[in-house]
Each structure stands twice: as structure tokens, then as C-alpha cells.
Backbone as JSON Lines, residues from 0, in Angstrom:
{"i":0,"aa":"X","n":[-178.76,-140.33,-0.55],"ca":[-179.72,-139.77,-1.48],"c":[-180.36,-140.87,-2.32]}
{"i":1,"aa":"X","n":[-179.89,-142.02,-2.78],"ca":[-179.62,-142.77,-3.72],"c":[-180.83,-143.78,-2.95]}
{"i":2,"aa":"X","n":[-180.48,-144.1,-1.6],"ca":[-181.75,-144.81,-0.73],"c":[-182.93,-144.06,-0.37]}
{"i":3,"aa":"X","n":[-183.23,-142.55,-0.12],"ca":[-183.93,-141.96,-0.44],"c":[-184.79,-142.04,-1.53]}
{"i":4,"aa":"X","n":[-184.49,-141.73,-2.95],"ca":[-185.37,-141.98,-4.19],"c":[-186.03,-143.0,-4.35]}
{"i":5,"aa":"X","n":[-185.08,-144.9,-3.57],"ca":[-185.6,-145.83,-4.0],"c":[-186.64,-145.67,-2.72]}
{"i":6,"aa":"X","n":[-186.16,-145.35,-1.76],"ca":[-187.66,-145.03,-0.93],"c":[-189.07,-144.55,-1.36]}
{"i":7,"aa":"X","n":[-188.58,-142.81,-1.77],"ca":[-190.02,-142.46,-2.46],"c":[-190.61,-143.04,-3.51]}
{"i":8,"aa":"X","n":[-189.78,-143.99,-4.51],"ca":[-190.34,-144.53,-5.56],"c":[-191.26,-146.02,-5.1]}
{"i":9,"aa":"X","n":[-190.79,-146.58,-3.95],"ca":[-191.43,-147.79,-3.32],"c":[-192.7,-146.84,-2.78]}
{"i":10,"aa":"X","n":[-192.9,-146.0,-1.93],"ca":[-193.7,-145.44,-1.49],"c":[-195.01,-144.83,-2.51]}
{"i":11,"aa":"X","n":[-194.11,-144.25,-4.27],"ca":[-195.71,-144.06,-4.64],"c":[-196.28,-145.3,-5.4]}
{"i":12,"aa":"X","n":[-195.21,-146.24,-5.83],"ca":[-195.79,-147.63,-6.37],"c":[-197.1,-148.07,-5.34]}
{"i":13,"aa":"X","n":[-196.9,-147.7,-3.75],"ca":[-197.82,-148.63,-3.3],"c":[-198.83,-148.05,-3.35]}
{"i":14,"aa":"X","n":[-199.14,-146.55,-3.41],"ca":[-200.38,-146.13,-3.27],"c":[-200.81,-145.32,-4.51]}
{"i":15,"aa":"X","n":[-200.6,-146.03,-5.88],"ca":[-200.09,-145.98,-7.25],"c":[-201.6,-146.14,-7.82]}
{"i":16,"aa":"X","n":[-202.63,-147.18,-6.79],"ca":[-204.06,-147.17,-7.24],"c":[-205.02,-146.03,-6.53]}
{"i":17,"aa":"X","n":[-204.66,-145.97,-5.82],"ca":[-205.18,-144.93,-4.39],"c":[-206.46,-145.75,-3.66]}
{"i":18,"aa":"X","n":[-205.82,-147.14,-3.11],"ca":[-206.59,-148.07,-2.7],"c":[-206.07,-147.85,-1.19]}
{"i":19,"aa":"X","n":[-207.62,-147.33,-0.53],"ca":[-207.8,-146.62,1.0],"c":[-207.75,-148.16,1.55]}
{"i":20,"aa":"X","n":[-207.27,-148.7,2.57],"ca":[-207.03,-150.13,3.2],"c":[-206.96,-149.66,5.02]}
{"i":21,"aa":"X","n":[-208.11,-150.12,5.62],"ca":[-208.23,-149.93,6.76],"c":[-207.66,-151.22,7.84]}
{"i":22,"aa":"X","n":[-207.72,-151.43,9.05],"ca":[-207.89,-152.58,9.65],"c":[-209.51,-152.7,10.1]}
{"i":23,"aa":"X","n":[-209.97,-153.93,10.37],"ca":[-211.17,-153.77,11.27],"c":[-210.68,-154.44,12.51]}
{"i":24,"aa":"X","n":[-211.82,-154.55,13.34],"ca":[-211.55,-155.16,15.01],"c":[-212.55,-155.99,14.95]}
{"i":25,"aa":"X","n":[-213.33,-156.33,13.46],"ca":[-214.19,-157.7,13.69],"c":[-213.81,-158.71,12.56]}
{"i":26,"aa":"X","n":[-214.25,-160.01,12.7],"ca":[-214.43,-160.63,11.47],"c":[-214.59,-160.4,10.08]}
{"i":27,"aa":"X","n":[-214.48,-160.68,9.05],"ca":[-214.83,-160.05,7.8],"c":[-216.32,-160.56,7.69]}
{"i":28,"aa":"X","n":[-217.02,-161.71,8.08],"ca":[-218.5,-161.98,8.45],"c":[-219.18,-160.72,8.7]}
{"i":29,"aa":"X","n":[-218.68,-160.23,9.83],"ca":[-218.75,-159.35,11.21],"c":[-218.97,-157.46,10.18]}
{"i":30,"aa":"X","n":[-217.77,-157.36,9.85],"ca":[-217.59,-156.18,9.47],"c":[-218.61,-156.14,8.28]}
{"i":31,"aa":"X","n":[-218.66,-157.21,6.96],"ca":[-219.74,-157.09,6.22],"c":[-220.81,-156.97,6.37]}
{"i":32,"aa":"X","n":[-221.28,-157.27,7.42],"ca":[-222.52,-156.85,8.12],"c":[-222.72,-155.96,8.73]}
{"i":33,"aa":"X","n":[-221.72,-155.36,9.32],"ca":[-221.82,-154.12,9.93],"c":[-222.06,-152.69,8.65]}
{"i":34,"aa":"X","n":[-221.1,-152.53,7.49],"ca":[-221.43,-152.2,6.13],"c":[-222.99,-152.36,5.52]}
{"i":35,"aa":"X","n":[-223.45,-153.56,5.51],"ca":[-224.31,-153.5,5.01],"c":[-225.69,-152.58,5.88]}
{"i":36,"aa":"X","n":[-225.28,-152.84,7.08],"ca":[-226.65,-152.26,7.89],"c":[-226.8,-150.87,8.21]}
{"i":37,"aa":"X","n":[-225.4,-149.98,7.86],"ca":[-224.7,-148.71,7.82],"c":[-225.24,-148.19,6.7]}
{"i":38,"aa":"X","n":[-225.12,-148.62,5.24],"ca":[-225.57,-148.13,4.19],"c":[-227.12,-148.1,3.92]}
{"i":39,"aa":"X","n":[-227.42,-149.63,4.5],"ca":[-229.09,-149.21,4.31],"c":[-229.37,-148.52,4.87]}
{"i":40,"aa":"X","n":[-228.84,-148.23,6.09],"ca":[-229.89,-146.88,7.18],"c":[-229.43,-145.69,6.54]}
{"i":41,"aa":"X","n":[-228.34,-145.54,5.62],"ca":[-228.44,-144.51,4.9],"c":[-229.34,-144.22,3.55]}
{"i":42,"aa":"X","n":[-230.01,-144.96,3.47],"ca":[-230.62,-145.04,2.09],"c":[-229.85,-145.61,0.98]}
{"i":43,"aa":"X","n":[-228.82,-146.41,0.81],"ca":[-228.42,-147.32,-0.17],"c":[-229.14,-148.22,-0.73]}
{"i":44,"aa":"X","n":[-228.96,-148.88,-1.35],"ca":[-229.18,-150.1,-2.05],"c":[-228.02,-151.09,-1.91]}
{"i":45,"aa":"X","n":[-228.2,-152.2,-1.2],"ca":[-227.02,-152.82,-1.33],"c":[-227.25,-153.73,-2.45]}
{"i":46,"aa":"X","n":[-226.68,-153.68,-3.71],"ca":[-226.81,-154.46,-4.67],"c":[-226.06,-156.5,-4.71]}
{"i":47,"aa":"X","n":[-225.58,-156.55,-3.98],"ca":[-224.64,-157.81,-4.0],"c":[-223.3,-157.94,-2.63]}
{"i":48,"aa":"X","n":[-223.86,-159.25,-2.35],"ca":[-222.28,-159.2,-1.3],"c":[-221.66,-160.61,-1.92]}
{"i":49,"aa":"X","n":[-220.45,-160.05,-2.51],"ca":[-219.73,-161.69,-3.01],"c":[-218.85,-162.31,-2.15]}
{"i":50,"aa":"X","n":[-219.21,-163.34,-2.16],"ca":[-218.11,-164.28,-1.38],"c":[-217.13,-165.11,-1.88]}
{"i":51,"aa":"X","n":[-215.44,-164.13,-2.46],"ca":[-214.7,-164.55,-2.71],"c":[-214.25,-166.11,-2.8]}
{"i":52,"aa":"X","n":[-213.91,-165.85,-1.1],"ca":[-213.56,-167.56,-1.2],"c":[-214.9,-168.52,-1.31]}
{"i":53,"aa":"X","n":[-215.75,-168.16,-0.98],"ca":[-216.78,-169.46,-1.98],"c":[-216.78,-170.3,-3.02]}
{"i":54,"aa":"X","n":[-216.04,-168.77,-4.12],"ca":[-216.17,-168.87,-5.1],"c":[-215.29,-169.6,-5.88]}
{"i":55,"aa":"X","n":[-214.05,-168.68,-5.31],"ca":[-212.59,-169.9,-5.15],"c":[-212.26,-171.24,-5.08]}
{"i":56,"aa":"X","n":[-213.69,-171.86,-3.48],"ca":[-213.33,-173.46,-3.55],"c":[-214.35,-173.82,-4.14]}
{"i":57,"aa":"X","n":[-215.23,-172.97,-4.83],"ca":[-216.58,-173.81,-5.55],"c":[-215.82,-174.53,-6.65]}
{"i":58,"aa":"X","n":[-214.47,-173.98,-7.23],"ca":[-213.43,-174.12,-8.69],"c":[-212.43,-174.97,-8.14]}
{"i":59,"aa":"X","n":[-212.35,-175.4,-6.63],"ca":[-211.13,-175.87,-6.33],"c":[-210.04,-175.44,-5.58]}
{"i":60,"aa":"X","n":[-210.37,-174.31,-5.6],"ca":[-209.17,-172.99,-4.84],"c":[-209.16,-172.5,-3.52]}
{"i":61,"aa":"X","n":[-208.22,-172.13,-3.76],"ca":[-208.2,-171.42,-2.2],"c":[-208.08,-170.02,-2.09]}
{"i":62,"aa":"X","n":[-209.07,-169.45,-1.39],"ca":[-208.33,-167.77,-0.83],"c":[-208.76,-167.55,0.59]}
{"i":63,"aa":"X","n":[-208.28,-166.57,0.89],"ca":[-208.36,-166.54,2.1],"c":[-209.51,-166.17,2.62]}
{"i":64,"aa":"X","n":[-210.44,-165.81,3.64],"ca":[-211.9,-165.29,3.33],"c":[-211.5,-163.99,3.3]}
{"i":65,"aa":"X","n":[-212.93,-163.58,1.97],"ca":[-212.81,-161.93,1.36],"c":[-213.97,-162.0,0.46]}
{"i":66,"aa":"X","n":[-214.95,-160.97,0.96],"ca":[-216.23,-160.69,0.19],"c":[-216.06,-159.21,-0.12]}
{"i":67,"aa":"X","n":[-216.8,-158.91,-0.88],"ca":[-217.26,-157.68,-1.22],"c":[-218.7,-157.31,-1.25]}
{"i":68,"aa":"X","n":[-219.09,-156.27,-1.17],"ca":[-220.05,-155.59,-1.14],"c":[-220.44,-154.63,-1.75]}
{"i":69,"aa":"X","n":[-221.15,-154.7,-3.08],"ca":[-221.78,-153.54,-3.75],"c":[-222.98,-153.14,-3.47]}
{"i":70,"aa":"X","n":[-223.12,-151.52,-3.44],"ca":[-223.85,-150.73,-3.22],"c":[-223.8,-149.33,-3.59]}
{"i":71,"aa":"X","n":[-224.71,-148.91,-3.74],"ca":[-225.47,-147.37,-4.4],"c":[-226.05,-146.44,-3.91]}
{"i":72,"aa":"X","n":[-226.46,-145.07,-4.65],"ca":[-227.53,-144.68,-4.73],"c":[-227.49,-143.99,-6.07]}
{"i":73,"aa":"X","n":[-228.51,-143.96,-6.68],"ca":[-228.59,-143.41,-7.91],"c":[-228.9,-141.84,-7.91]}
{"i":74,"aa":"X","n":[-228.87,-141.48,-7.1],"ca":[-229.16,-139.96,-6.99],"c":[-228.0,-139.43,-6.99]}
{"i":75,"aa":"X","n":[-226.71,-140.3,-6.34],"ca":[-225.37,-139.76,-6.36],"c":[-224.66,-140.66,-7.47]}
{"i":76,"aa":"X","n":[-224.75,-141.3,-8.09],"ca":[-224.17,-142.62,-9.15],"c":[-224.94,-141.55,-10.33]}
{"i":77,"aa":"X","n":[-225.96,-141.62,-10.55],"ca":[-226.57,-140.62,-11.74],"c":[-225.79,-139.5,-12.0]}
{"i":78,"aa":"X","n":[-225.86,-138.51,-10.99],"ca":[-225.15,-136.88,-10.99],"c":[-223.76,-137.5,-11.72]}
{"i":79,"aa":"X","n":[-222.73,-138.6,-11.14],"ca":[-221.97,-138.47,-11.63],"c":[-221.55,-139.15,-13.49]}
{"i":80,"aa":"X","n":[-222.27,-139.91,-13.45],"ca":[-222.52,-140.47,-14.91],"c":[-223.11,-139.62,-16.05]}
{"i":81,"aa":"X","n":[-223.89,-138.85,-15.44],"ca":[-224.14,-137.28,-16.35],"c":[-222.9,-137.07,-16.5]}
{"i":82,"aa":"X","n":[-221.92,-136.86,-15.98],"ca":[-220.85,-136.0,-16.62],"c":[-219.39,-137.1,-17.29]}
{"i":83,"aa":"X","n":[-219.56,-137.81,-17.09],"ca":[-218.82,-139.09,-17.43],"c":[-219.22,-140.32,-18.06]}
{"i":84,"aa":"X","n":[-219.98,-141.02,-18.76],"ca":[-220.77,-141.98,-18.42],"c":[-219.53,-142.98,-18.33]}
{"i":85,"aa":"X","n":[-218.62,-143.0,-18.42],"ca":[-217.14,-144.51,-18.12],"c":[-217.1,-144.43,-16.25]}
{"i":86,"aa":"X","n":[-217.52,-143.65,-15.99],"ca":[-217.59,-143.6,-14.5],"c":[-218.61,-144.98,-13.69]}
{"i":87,"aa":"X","n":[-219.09,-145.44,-14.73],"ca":[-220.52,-146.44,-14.62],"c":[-219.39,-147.71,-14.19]}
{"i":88,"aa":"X","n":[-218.16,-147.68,-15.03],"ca":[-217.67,-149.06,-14.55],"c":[-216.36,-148.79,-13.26]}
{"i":89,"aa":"X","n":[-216.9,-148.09,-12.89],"ca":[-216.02,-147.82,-10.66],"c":[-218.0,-147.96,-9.84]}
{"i":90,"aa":"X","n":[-219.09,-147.74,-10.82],"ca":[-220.14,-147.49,-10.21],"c":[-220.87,-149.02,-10.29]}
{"i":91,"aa":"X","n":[-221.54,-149.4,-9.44],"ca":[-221.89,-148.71,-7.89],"c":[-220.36,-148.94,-7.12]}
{"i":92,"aa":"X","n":[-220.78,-148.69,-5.57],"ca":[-219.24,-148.09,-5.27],"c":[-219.51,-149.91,-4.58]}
{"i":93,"aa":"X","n":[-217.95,-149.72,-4.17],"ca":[-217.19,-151.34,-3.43],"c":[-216.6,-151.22,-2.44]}
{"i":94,"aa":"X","n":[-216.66,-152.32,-1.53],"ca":[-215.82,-152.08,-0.1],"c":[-215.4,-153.65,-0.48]}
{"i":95,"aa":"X","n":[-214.21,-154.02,-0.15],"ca":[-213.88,-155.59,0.16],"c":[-213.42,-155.27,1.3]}
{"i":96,"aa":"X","n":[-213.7,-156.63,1.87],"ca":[-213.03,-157.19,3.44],"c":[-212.96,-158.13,3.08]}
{"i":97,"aa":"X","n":[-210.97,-158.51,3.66],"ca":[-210.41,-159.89,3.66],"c":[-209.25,-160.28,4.85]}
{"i":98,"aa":"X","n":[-209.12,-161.1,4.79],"ca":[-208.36,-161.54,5.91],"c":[-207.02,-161.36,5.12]}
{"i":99,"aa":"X","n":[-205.97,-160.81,5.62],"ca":[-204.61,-160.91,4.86],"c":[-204.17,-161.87,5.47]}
{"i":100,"aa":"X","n":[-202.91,-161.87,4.89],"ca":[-201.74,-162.99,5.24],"c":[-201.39,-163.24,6.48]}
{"i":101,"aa":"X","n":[-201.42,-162.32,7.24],"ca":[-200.9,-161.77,8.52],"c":[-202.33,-162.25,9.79]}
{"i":102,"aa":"X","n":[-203.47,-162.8,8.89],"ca":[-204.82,-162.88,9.76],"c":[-205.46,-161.79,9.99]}
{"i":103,"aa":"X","n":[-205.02,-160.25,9.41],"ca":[-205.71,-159.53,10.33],"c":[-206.7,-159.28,9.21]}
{"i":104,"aa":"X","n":[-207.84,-159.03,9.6],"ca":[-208.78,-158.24,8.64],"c":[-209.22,-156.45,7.82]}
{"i":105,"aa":"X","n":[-208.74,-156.95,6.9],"ca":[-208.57,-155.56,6.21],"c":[-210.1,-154.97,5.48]}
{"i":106,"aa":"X","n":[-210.21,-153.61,5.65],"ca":[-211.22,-153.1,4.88],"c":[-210.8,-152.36,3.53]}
{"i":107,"aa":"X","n":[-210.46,-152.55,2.34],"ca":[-210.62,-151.96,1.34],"c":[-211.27,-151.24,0.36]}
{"i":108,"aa":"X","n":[-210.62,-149.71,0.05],"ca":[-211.9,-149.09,-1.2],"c":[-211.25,-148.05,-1.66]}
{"i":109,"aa":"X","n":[-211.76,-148.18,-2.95],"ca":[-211.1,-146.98,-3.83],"c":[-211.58,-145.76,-3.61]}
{"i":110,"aa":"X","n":[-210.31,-144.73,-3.83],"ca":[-210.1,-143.8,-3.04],"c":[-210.9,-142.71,-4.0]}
{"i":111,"aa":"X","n":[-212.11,-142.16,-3.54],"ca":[-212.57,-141.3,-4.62],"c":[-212.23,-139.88,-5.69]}
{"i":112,"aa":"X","n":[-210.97,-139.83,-4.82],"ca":[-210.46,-138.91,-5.59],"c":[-210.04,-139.51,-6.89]}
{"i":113,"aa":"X","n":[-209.19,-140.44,-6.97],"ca":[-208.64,-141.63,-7.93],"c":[-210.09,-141.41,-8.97]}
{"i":114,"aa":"X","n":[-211.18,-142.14,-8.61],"ca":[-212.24,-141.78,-9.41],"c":[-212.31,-140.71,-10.09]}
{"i":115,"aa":"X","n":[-212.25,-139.48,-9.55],"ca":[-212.62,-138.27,-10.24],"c":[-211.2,-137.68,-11.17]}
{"i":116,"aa":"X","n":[-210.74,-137.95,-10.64],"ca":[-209.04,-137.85,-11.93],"c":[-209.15,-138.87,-13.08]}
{"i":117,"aa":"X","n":[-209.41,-139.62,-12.42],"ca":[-209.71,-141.2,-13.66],"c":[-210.41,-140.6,-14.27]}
{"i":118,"aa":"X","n":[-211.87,-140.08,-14.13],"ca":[-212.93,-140.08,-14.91],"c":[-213.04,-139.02,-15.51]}
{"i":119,"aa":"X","n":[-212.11,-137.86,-15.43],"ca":[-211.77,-136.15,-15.88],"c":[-213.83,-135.54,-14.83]}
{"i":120,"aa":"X","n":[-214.18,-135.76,-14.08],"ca":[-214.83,-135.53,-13.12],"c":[-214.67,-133.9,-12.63]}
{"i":121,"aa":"X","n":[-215.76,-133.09,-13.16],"ca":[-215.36,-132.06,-12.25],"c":[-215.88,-131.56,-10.95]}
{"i":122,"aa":"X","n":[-217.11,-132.6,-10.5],"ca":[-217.93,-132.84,-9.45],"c":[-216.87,-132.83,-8.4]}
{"i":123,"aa":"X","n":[-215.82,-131.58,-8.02],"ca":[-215.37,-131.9,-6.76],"c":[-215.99,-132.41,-5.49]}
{"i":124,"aa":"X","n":[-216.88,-131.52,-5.16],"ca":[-218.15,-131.66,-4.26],"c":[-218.7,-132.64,-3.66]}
{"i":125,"aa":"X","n":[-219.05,-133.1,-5.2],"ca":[-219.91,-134.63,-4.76],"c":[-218.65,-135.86,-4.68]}
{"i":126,"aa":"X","n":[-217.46,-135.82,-5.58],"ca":[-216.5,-136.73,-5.09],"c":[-215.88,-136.77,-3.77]}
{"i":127,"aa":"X","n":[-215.86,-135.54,-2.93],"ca":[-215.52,-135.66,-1.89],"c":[-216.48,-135.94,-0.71]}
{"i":128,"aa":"X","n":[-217.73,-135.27,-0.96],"ca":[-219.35,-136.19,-0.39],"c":[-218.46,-137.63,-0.07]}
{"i":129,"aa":"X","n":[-218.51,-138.61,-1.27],"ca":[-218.87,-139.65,-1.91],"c":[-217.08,-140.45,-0.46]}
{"i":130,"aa":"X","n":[-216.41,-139.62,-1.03],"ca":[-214.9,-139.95,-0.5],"c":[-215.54,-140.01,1.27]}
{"i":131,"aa":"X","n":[-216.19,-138.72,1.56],"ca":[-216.11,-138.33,3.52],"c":[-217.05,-139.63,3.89]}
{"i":132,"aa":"X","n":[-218.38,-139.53,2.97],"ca":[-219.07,-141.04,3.0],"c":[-218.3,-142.46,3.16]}
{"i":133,"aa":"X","n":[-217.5,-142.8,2.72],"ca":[-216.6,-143.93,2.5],"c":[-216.06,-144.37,3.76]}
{"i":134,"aa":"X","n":[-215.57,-142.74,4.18],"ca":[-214.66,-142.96,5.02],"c":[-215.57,-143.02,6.45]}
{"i":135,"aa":"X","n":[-216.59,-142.56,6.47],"ca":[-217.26,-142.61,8.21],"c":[-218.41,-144.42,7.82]}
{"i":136,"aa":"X","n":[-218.31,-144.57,6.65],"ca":[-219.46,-145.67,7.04],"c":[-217.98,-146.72,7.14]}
{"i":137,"aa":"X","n":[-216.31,-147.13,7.28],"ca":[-215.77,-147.92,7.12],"c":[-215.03,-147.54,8.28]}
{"i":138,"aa":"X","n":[-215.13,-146.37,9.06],"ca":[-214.84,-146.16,10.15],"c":[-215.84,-146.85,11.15]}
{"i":139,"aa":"X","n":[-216.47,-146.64,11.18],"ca":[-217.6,-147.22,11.8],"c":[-218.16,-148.52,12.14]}
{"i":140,"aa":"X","n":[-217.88,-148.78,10.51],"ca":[-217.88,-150.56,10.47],"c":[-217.14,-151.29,11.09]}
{"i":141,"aa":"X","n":[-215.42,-150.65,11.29],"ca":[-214.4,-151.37,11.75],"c":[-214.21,-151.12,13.03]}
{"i":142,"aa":"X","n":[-214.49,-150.48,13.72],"ca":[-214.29,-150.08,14.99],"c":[-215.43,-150.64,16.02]}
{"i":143,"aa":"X","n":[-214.72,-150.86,17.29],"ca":[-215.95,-151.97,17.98],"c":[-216.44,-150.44,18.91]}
{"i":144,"aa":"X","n":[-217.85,-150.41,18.91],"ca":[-217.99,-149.26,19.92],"c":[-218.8,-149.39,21.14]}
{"i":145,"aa":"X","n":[-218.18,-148.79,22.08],"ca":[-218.33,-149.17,23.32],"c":[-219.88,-148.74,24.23]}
């Protein structure tokens, strides 16, 4: 019983942020680009793609490669800031891709439900929009298709 508890307690520590973590089957180059060209054909705005480790050895450092990518739309970022405006700092939304430890390349993003509990959000609707969105443009991105 006693290894049990420390089980479930390791288990909700890890997903304690509700940070969705995919694999991809391309580069993090590769997959950021695949993201970016996914969202514009949806009508996004891609506001910024940062390049972690750039930034890292521009200071001296090291990380492993890992960019991010911000992007929007204000038609769905608005609706929800009407009812929240602290929702502005999860907004616009984020995907990182990085290479872990292990080499493999990971896709990361916060899990929109997390958002809408965070933010007392009663936009079920559009948080789960926002969540099914997440999940088919990072499906997509990561997967090589034939």
C-alpha cells in the first residue's frame, strides 16, 4: 500500500503543471516549421519563434536545441480575456520543441484545461476548441505523413 501512495504521489507531481509533452519524428528545425505553416494556414499570427539555445550560447551557455513558438488569434485570445484579463499572461498560446536528454525531440504545451482552472474561465467551449486545436496542429506537426 505504502509503495502504492508513493506511486500516485510521483505520478501527480509530474503532471502537477498539466504540461501536454509529445514526441516528434522530425528535427526540432523540422517540426518548428511544420507548426508554423499549420497555424498560418489556419489563420494565426505567428508572433515570434525563439531560439533557446542561441540565446544560451549568445551568454556563454549551453542548452540543448529548443525554440518556441508564439502564436494567436485575437478573435479567440480576446473572447477569452473578456472574461479574465490575467489570462493575457498564458496568451498568445506556446508550443516548445527541444531535444531532451535522451536526443529525442519533444513537443511541449500547456494543457488548456490548466488555463481555464488557472484563470476561474468559464468558456468551457472555447477552452476545449483551443485544447482539440493544440492537439491536431502538434499531432500533425510531429508525425511524418506518408
Amino acid at each position: 500500500m505504502r509503495s502504492f501512495l508513493l506511486a500516485l504521489g510521483l505520478s501527480v507531481s509530474l503532471f502537477a503543471n498539466d504540461i501536454i509533452v509529445k514526441e516528434s519524428s522530425f528535427n526540432v528545425t523540422d517540426t518548428i516549421s511544420n507548426i508554423k505553416k499549420i497555424v498560418e494556414a489556419k489563420g494565426f499570427t505567428v508572433f515570434a519563434v525563439i531560439n533557446h539555445q542561441q540565446n544560451a550560447s549568445n551568454v556563454g551557455m549551453y542548452l540543448n536545441e529548443s525554440k518556441i513558438i508564439i502564436f494567436g488569434n485575437p478573435k479567440i485570445g480576446t473572447l477569452l480575456m473578456q472574461e479574465d484579463m490575467q489570462v493575457a499572461l498564458d496568451l498568445p498560446l506556446r508550443i516548445l520543441v527541444y531535444l531532451d536528454a535522451n536526443d529525442k525531440v519533444k513537443i511541449a504545451y500547456r494543457d488548456g484545461k490548466w488555463i481555464k482552472d488557472h484563470h476561474f474561465l468559464q468558456s468551457e467551449n472555447l477552452t476545449n476548441k483551443v485544447n482539440k486545436g493544440l492537439n491536431k496542429i502538434t499531432n500533425k506537426a510531429r508525425l511524418k505523413v506518408k
